[in-house]
C-alpha positions in Angstrom: 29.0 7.0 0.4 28.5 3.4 0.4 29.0 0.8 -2.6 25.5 -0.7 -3.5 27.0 -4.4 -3.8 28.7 -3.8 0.1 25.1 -3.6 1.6 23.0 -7.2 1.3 19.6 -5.8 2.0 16.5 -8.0 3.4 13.4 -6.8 2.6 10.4 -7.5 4.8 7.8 -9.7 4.2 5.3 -6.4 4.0 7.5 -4.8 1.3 7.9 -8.1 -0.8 4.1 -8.6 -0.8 4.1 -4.8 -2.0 5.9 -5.4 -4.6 4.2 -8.7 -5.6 1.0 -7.3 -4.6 1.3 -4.6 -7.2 2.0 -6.9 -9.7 -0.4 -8.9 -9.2 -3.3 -5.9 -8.7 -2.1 -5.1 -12.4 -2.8 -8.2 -13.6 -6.0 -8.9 -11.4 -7.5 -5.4 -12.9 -6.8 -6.6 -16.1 -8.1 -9.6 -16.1 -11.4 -8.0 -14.6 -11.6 -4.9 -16.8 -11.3 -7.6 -20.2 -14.1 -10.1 -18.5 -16.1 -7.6 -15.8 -17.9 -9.9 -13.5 -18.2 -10.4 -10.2 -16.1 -13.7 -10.4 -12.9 -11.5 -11.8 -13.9 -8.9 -9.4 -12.5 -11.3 -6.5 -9.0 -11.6 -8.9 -9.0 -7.4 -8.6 -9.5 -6.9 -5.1 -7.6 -9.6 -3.3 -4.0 -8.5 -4.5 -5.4 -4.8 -3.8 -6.3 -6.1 -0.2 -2.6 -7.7 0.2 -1.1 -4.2 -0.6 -3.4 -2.4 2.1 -2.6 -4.9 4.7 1.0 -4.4 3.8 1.2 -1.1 3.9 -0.7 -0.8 7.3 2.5 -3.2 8.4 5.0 -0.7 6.6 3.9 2.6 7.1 1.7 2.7 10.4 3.3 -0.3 12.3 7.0 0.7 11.2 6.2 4.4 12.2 5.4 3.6 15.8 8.6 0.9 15.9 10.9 0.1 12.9 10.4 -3.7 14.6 7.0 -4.2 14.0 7.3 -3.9 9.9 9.5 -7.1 10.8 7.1 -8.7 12.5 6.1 -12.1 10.8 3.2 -12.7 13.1 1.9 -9.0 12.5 2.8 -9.6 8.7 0.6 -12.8 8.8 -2.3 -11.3 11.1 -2.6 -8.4 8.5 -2.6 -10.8 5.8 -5.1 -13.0 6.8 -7.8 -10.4 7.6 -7.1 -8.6 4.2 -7.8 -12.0 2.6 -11.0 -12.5 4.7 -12.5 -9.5 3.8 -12.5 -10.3 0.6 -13.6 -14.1 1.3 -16.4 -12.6 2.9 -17.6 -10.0 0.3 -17.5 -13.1 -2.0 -19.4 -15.3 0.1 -21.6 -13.0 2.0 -21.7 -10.1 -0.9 -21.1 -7.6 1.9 -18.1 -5.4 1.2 -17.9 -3.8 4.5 -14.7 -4.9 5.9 -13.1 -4.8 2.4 -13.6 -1.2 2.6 -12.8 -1.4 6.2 -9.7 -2.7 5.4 -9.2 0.0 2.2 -9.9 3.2 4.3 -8.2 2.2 7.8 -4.9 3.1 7.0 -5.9 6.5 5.7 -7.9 6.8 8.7 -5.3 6.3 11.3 -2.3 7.9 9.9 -2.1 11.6 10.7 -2.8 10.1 14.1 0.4 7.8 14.0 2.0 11.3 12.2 1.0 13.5 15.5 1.8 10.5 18.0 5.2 9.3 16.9 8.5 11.0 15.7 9.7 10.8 12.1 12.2 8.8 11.7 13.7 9.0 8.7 13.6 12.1 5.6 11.1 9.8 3.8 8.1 11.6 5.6 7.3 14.1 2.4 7.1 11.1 0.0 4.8 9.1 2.4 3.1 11.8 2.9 2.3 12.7 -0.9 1.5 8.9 -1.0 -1.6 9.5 1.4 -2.4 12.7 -0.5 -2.8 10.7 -3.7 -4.5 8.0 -2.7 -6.8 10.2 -1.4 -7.2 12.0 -5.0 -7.4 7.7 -6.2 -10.4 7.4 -3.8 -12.2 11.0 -5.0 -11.6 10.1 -8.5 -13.2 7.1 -7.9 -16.3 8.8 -6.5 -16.4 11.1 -9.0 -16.0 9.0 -11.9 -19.3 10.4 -14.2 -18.6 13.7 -12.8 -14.8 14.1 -14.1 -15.4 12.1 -17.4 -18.3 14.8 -18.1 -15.9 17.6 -16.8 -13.3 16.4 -19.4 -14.9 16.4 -22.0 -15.3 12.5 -21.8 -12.2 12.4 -22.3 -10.9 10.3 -19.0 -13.0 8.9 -16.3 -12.4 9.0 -12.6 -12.1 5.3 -13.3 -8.9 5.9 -15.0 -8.0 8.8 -13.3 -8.0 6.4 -10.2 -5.6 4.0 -12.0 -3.3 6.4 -12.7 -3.1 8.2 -9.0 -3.2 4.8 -7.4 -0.4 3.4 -9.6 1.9 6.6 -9.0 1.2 5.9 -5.1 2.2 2.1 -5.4 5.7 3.3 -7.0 6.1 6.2 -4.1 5.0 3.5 -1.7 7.5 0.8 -2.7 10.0 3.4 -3.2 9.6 4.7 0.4 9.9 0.7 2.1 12.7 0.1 0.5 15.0 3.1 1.3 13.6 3.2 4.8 14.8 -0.9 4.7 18.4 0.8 3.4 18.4 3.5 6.1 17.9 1.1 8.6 20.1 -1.5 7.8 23.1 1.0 7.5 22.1 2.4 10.8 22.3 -1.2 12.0 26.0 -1.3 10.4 27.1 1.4 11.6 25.8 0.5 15.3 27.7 -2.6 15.1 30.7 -0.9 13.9 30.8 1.9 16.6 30.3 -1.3 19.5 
């Protein structure tokens, strides 16, 4: 085994605006949920939109080469058009690439999972990541539906919090240990040379 101090780890850009996005979604959905407006609304969905575009970078991008998650210009591309879509739902009240930007990543996935190898043990956790996001989404749909089913007890609403929070963690849990795995199997390149 390795000591944890022995290994300096660098994250990527895409996992640090994970991280921060999540943060910041929290705070953003608060903010909305205590003043619900379309104004707030925009504070909700932009940090949301950071985290999709970062996880396209993470997850599809670093599936197909471990490079690519590493890629500034990639990391800024992604960034930018996450950040326009929701310029433009704001401006133009069209939400069409917001959700374009939302659903593509599910979308193209199983076709990065057939196409390129796994590289690392992480797969099942990324996997159940996908799954849940996908319950998030249903939820979401659903919302009158489930709150009626329980009893009105919880709505899809919340249900959708809860999935899509437990997917965040799973998500930022999975770019960081695939940041440790490939760092030590960087070290251990350079030590074998």
């Amino acid at each position: 085994m390795f000591k944890a101090k022995s290994l300096k780890l660098k994250l990527e850009y895409a996992t640090l605006s994970l991280i921060y996005g999540s943060i910041l979604t929290g705070l953003g959905s608060a903010y909305y949920h205590i003043n619900p407006y379309n104004e707030t609304l925009f504070w909700d969905r932009l940090p949301m939109a950071i985290c999709f575009a970062s996880v396209f970078i993470l997850f599809i991008a670093g599936q197909m080469d471990p490079n690519l998650s590493s890629s500034h210009f990639l990391f800024y591309c992604a960034q930018f058009i996450a950040i326009s879509s929701c310029v433009w739902w704001r401006l133009k009240d069209d939400l069409g690439p917001y959700l374009v930007i939302q659903i593509m990543p599910i979308i193209i996935f199983p076709f990065i999972r057939l196409w390129y190898p796994i590289r690392f043990n992480l797969q099942s956790l990324i996997d159940l990541s996908v799954i849940l996001y996908i319950f998030a989404k249903l939820a979401e749909v659903q919302d009158k539906f489930i709150y009626k089913v329980t009893s009105h007890t919880v709505s899809g609403h919340v249900l959708k919090h809860i999935l899509a929070g437990i997917t965040l963690f799973l998500m930022i849990k999975v770019a960081i240990e695939r940041k440790v795995l490939l760092t030590l199997q960087s070290k251990n390149k350079s030590k074998k040379s």
